[in-house]
C-alpha positions in Angstrom: 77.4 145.3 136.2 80.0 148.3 135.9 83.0 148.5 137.6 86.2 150.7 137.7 89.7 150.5 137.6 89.6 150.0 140.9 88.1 146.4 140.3 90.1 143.1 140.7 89.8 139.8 139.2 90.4 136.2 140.5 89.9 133.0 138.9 90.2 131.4 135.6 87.5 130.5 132.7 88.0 126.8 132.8 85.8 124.1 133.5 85.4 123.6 137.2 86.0 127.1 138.4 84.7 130.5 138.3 85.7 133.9 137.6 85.3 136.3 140.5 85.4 140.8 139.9 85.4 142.6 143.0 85.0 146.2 143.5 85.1 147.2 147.4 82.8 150.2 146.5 79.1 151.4 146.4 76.3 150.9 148.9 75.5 147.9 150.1 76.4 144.5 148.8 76.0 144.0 145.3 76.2 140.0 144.0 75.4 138.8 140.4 76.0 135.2 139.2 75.8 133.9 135.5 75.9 130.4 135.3 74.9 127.6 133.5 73.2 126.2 136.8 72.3 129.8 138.5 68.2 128.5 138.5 69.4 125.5 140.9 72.6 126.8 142.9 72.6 130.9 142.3 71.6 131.2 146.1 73.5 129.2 147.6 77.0 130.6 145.2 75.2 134.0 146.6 75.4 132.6 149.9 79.0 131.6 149.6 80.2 135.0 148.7 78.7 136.5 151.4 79.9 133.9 153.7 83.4 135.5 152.8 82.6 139.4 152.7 81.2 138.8 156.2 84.3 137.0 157.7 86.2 140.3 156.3 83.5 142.8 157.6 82.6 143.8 153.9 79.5 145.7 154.0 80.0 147.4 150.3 81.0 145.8 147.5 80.0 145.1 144.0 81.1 141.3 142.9 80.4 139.6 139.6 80.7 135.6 139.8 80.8 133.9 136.5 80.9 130.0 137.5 81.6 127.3 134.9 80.8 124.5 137.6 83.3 125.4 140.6 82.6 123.3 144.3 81.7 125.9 147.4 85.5 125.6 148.5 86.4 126.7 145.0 84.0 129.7 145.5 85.1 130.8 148.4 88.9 130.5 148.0 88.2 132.9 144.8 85.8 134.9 147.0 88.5 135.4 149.4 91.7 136.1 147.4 90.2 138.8 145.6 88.9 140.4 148.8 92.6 140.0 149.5 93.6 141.9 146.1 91.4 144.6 146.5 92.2 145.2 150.2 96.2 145.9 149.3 94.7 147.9 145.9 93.0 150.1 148.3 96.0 150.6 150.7 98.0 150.9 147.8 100.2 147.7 148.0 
């Protein structure tokens, strides 16, 4: 997945977390997930994240989640920070 400099990043690479990029841009929601345990939990991270963009009324958006093992609260808190960081990019803050 491509993004621009208009992209944000949340997380860390550590055991336990993940690594969320969001880009508040394109049509539609766009959602990848690498992981170690994508066969088993892919969904439901997916469901997670959209969880989130639906609280904030996100309807485009292009978000790469690389987990290395993080809990749903974990996903979510990431989810919603970066939603966060790329709202005040956008108004310029």
């Amino acid at each position: 997945m491509d993004f621009s400099e208009k992209a944000v990043k949340c997380g860390t690479d550590k055991k336990g977390d993940l690594m969320v990029t969001l880009e508040l841009a394109g049509k539609g929601r766009e959602i990848e997930v690498t992981s170690k345990v994508a066969r088993k939990y892919g969904d439901a991270i997916k469901e997670d994240i959209n969880e989130v963009l639906d609280q904030y009324k996100i309807k485009n958006a292009k978000v790469l989640a690389e987990d290395l093992g993080a809990f749903d609260f974990a996903i979510k808190a990431r989810v919603e920070t970066a939603v966060k960081r790329a709202q005040a990019k956008k108004e310029g803050k």
